[in-house]
C-alpha positions in Angstrom: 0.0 0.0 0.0 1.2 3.6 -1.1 0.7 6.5 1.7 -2.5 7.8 1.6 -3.0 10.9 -0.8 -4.8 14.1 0.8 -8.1 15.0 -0.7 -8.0 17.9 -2.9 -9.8 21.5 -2.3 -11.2 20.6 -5.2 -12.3 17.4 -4.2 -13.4 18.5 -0.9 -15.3 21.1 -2.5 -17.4 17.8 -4.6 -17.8 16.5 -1.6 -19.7 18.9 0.5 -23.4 17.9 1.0 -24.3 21.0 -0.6 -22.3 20.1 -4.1 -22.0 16.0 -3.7 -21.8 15.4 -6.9 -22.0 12.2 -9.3 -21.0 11.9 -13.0 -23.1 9.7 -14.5 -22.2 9.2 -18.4 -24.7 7.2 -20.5 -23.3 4.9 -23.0 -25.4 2.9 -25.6 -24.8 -0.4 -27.2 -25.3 -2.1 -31.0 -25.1 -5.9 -29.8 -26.3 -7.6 -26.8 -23.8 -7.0 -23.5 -21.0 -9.8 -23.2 -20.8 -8.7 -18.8 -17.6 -10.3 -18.6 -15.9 -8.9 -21.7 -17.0 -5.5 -20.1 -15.9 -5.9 -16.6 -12.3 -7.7 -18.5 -11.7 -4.2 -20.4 -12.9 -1.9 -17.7 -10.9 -3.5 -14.8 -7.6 -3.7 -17.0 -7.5 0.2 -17.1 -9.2 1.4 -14.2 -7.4 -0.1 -11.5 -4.2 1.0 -12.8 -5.2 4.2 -11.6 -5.4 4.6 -7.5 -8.5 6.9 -7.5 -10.4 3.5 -8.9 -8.8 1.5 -5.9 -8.9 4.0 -3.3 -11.4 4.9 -0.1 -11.8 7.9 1.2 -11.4 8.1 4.5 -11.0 10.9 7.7 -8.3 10.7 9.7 -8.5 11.7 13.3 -9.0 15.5 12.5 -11.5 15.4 10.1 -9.6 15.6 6.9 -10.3 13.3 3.8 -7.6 11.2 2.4 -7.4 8.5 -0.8 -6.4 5.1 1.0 -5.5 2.4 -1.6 -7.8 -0.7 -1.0 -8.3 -4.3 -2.6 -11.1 -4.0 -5.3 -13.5 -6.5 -6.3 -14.8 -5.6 -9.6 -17.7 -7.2 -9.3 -19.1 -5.4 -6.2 -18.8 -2.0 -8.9 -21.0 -3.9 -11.6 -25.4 -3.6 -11.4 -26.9 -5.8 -13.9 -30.2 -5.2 -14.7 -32.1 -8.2 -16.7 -35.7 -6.9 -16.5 -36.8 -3.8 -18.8 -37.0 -0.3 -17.1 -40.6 -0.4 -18.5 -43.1 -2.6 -19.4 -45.0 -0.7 -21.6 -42.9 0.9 -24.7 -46.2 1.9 -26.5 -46.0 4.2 -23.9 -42.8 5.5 -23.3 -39.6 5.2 -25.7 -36.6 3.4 -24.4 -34.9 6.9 -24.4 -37.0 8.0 -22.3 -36.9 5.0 -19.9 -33.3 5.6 -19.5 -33.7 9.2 -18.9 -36.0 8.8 -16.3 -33.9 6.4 -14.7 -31.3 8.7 -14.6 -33.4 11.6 -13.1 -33.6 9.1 -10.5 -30.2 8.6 -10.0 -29.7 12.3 -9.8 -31.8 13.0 -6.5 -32.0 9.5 -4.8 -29.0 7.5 -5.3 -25.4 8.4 -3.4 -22.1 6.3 -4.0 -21.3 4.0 -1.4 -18.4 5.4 0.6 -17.7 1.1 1.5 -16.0 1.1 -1.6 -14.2 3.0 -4.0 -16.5 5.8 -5.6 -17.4 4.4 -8.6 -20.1 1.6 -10.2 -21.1 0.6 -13.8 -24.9 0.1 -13.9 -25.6 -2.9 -17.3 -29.0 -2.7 -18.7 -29.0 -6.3 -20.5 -32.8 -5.2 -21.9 -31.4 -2.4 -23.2 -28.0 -2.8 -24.5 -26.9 0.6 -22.7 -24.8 1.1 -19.5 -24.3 3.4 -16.9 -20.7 5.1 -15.8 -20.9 6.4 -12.4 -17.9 8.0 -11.0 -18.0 10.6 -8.1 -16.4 13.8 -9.3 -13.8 13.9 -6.5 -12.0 11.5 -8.3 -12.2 13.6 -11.2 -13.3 16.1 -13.6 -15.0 15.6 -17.2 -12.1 15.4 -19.0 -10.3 12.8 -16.7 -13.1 10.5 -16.7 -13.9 10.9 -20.3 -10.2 10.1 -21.2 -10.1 7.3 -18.5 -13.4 5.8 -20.3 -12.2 6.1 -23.9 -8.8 4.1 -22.9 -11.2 1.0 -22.5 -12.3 1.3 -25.9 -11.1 0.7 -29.6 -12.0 2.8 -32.6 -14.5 0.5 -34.4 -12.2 0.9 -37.9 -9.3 -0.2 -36.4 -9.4 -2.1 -33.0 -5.7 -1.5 -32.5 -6.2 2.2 -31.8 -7.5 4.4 -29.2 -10.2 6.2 -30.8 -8.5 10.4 -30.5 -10.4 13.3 -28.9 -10.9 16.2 -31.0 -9.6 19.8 -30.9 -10.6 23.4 -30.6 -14.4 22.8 -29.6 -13.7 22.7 -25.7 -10.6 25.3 -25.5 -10.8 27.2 -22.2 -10.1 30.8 -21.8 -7.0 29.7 -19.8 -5.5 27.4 -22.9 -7.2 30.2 -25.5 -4.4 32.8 -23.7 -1.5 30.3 -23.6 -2.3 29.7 -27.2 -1.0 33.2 -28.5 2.1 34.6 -26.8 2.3 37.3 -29.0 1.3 39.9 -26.4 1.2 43.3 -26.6 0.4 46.1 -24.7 -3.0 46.6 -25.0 -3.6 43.0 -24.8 -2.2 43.2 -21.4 -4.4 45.9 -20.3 -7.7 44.2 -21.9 -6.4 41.4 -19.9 -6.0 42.9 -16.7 -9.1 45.0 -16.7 -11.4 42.0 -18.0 -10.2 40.0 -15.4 -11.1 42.5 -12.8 -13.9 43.1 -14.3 -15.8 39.4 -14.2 -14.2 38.0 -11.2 -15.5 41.4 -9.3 -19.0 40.2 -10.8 -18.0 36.3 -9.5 -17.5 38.0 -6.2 -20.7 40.1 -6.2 -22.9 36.7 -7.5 -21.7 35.2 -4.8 -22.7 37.7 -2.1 -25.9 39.3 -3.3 -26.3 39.8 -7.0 -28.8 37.5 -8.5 -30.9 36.7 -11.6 -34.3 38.2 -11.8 -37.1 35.4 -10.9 -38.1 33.9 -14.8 -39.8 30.0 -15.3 -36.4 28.1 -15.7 -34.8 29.9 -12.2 -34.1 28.0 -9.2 -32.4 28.7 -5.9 -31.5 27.6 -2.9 -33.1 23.6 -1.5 -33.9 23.3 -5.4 -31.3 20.7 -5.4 -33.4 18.0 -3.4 -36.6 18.4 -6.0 -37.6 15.6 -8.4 -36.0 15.6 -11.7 -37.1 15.2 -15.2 -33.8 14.7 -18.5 -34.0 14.9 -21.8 -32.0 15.1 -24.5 -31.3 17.8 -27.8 -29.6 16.5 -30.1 -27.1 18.0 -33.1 -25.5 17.2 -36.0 -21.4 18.8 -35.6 -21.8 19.5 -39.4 -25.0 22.1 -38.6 -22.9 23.5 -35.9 -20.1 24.0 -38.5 -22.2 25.5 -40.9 -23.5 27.9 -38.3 -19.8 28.7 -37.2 -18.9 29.5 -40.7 -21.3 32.8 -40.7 -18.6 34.2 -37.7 -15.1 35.8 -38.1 -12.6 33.1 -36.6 -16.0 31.3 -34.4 -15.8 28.2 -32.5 -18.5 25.3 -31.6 -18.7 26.6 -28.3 -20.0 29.9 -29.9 -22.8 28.6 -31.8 -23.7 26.3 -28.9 -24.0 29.1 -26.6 -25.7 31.3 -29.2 -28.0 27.8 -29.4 -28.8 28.4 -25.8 -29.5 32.1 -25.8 -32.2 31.4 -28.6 -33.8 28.4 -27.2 -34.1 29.8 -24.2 -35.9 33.0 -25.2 -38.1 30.8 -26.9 -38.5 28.6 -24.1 -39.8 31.7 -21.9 -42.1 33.1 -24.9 -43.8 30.3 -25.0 -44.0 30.0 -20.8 -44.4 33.9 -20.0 -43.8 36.4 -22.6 -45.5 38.9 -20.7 -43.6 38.6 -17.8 -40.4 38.8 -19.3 -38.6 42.4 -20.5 -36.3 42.5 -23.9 -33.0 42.1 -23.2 -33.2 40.3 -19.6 -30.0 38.9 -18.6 -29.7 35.1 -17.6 -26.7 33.9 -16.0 -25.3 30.8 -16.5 -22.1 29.3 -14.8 -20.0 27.1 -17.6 -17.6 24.5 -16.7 -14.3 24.5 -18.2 -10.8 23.0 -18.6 -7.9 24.7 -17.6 -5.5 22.5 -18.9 -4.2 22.4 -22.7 -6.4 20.3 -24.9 -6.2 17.2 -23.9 -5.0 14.2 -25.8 -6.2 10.3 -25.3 -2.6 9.6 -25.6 -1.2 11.6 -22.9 -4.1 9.7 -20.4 -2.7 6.6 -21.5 0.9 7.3 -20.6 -0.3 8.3 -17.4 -2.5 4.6 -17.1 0.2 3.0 -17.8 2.6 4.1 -15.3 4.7 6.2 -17.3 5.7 10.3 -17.5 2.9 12.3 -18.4 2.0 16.2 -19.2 -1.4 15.6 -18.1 -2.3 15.5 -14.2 -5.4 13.3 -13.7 -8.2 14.7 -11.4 -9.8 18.3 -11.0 -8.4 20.8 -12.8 -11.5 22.8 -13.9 -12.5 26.6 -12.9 -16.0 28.6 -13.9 -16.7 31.6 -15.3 -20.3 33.5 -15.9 -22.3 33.4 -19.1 -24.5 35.9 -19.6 -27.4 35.0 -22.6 -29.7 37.9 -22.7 -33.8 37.0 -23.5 -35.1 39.2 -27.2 -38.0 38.2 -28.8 -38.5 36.0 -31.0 -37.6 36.8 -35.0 -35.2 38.5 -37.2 -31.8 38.0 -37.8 -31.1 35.1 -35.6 -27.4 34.3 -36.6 -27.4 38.0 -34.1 -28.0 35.3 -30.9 -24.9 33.5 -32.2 -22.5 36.7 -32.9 -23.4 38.3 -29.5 -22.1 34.6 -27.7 -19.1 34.9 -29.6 -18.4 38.8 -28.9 -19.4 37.9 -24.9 -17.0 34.8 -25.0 -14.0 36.5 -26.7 -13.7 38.8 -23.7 -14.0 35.8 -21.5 -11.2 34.5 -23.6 -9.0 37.0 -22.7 -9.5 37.4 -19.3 -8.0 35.0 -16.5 -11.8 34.7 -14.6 -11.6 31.0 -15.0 -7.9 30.2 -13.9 -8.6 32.8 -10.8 -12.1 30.7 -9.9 -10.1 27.5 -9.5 -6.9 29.1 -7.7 -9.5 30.9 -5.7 -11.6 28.0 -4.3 -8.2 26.2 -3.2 -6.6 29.2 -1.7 -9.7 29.7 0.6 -10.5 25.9 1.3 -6.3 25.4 1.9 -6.7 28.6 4.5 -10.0 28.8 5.7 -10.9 25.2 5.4 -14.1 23.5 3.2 -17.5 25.9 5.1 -16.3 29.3 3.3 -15.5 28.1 -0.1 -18.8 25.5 -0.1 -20.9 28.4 1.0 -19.8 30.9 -1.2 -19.8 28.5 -4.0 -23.4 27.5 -3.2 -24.4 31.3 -3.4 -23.0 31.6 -6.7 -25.1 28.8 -8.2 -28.0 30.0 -6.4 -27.7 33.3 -8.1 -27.5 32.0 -11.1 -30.1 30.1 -13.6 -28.6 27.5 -15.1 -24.7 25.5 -15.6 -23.5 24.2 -18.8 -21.1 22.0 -19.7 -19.2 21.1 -22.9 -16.5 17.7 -23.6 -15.4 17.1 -26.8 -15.6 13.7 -27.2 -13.8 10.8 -29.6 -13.8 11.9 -33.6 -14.4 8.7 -34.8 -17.1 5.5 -34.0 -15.8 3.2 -32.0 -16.1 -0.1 -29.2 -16.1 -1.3 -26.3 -15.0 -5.3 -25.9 -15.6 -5.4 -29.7 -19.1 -4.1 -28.7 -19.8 -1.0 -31.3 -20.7 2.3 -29.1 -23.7 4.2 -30.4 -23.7 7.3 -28.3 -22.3 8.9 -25.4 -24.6 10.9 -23.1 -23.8 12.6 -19.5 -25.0 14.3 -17.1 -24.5 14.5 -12.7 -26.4 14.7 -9.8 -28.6 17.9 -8.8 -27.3 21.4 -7.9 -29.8 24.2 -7.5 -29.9 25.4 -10.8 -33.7 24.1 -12.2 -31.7 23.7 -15.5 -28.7 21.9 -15.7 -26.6 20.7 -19.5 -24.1 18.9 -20.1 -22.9 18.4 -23.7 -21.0 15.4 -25.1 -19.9 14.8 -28.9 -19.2 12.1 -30.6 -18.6 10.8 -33.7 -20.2 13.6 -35.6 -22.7 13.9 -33.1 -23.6 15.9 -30.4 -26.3 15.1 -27.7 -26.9 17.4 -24.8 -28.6 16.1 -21.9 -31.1 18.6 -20.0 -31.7 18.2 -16.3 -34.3 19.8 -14.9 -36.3 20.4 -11.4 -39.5 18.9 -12.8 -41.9 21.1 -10.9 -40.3 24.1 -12.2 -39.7 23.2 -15.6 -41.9 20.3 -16.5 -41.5 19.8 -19.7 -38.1 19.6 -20.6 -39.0 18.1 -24.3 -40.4 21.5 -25.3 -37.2 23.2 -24.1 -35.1 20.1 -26.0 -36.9 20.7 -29.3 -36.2 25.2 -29.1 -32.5 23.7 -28.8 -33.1 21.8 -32.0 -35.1 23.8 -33.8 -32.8 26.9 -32.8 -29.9 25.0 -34.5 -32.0 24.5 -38.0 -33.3 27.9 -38.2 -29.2 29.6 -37.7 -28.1 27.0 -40.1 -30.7 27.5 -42.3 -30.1 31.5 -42.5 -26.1 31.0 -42.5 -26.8 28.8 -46.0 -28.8 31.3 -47.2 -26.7 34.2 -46.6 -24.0 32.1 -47.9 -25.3 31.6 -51.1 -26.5 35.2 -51.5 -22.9 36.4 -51.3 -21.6 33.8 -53.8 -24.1 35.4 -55.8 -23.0 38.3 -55.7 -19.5 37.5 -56.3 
């Protein structure tokens, strides 16, 4: 047994009661499960890493630590034989799996008896269930942990290779162009101040006004509803071409800004003002874009760039609500313009150096609290992880899609988006008694997406015209 490893701030942080969280990452299946081939690949990776084989446990003051443990795989597998449903007339089998995991995100907690992890096998519906607490660690680890226990389905020699650009932080956007100047140092230095003064004041006082997809404080232990919006990455690209130098996460965020003003037309247009800011908090990576390879150095014992485990900070998103029509490719340009000063600001690096300096000082109640207060003053989190470019499989088993999403917070209106394969399917949690129809917020996504690319064809065929 190796010494036991301190919890990170981090990891305390996704550990409080307030923010326990789960990732739970949905995976679906062509051909009936083989269980053992499964548990084979997923024990021959995983417990080369000690998170997968570790407790965590207190030591006689309190603090958390990783202890290294003997694992029985087989105590991490659920096998489920029976159908979630008995009735598909009813309900689809998409949306018996969503509901199951709506379930999961309220009612089910990792069991601290064993490392914090389980695979849930649904034999009915050739899908499975990743569950891995997010102390162990963020998005990107996990996803690059889970894609080194699969083979690209064209070539079962290779790890199947994360794509670039989609998910780049503002951090890795920065470190990206060293070319600075001076009055890229003082945009810098007074966006900076700027947003992580408007962290601070979200996380004292300043909140979003009260609209129909806001939640708040206690919303976190209210029954869930999840569904999914799904894209095509070539409508996205097509979108992206309409911008100067845009990204995915541009149109995805322009996505958001329309769907959700179309979302509250059709809940309360009345009762909500043009130009009405919502806040969201987005997730992102502060370290260089990742690659699978890297990971797999690090599985396999050798030296490694990459440091497995939390290394994520936050930054605000404000989408503003306009009524519906016109030019809507104008919901996409004002995302880019908002995240382009994100870009150049360190908001998201400071976040994550903030919430350890304050947990490492003043231990985990400040940090939790404050964090707390910034989610409740906010309407909604988002996540983005770009995900493997080509189709592959897992114990010879092709993959057909790749979903995720966690456990509550007390935003009413939670996403997490995961491509793959040319696809991109973003799963929508929601408080059910606040939102409770998530489908009709799923389809504005959609049908947000068609209408931009629509227009950015059209507009690009009128200036080939005219040249």
């Amino acid at each position: 047994m190796e010494k036991d490893e301190p919890l990170t701030p981090v990891g305390q942080l996704f550990m409080s009661g307030k923010m326990n969280l789960i990732i739970n990452c949905l995976i679906g299946l062509k051909n009936p499960i083989d269980v053992n081939a499964i548990k084979f690949e997923i024990s021959k990776v995983m417990l080369k890493h000690t998170r997968f084989c570790s407790l965590l446990v207190k030591d006689s003051k309190g603090r958390d630590y990783w202890r290294q443990t003997s694992v029985n795989v087989d105590d991490h597998f659920i096998i489920h034989h029976q159908p979630l449903s008995d009735d598909f007339s009813s309900i689809t089998e998409e949306d018996a799996m969503n509901n199951y995991l709506s379930d999961l995100a309220v009612s089910s907690p990792l069991s601290f008896d064993k490392p914090l992890w389980e695979i849930h096998l649904f034999m009915a519906h050739r899908s499975a269930v990743f569950r891995a607490h997010h102390a162990i660690g963020d998005g990107i680890s996990l996803m690059s942990m889970f894609l080194a226990c699969c083979r690209r389905l064209d070539n079962p020699n290779e790890l199947p290779s994360i794509g670039g650009g989609a998910a780049r932080s503002s951090s890795s956007s920065l470190s990206a162009n060293r070319r600075w100047t001076l009055w890229k140092v003082v945009k810098v230095v007074w966006y900076t101040l700027v947003f992580v003064f408007e962290l601070v004041l979200r996380s004292l006082w300043v909140k979003d006004k009260r609209t129909a997809v806001r939640g708040g404080a206690g919303v976190e232990l209210w029954p869930r509803k999840l569904a999914t919006a799904k894209f095509r990455l070539d409508d996205m690209k097509i979108v992206k071409t309409a911008l100067t130098h845009g990204t995915i996460n541009d149109v995805l965020f322009g996505i958001i800004s329309l769907g959700l003003s179309r979302y509250l037309d059709i809940m309360s247009s009345k009762d909500v003002k043009e130009g009405l800011q919502i806040t969201g908090l987005a997730m992102v990576n502060l370290r260089p874009q990742p690659e699978l390879q890297e990971f797999s150095k690090l599985l396999n014992g050798n030296n490694s760039k990459i440091r497995f485990g939390n290394q994520i900070g936050m930054f605000l998103l404000p989408v503003y609500y306009h009524k519906n029509g016109g030019d809507v490719l104008q919901f996409v340009k004002r995302a880019k313009s908002m995240i382009d000063k994100k870009k150049q600001s360190l908001e998201a690096s400071i976040s994550y150096k903030m919430g350890s300096f304050l947990m490492s000082c003043f231990g985990s109640k400040l940090p939790i609290l404050l964090n707390y207060r910034i989610i409740c003053n906010t309407t909604f989190s988002i996540s983005n992880i770009v995900g493997p470019l080509e189709e592959m499989a897992i114990a010879g088993n092709p993959i057909t899609y790749i979903r995720v999403t966690t456990t509550s917070l007390p935003h009413a209106l939670t996403m997490h988006m995961v491509s793959y394969a040319g696809r991109a399917d973003m799963q929508i949690l929601v408080a059910k008694d606040i939102i409770p129809d998530p489908q009709v917020l799923a389809k504005c996504f959609e049908d947000a997406l068609t209408d931009m690319k629509e227009l950015a064809i059209t507009k690009d065929l009128g200036t080939k015209s005219v040249v």
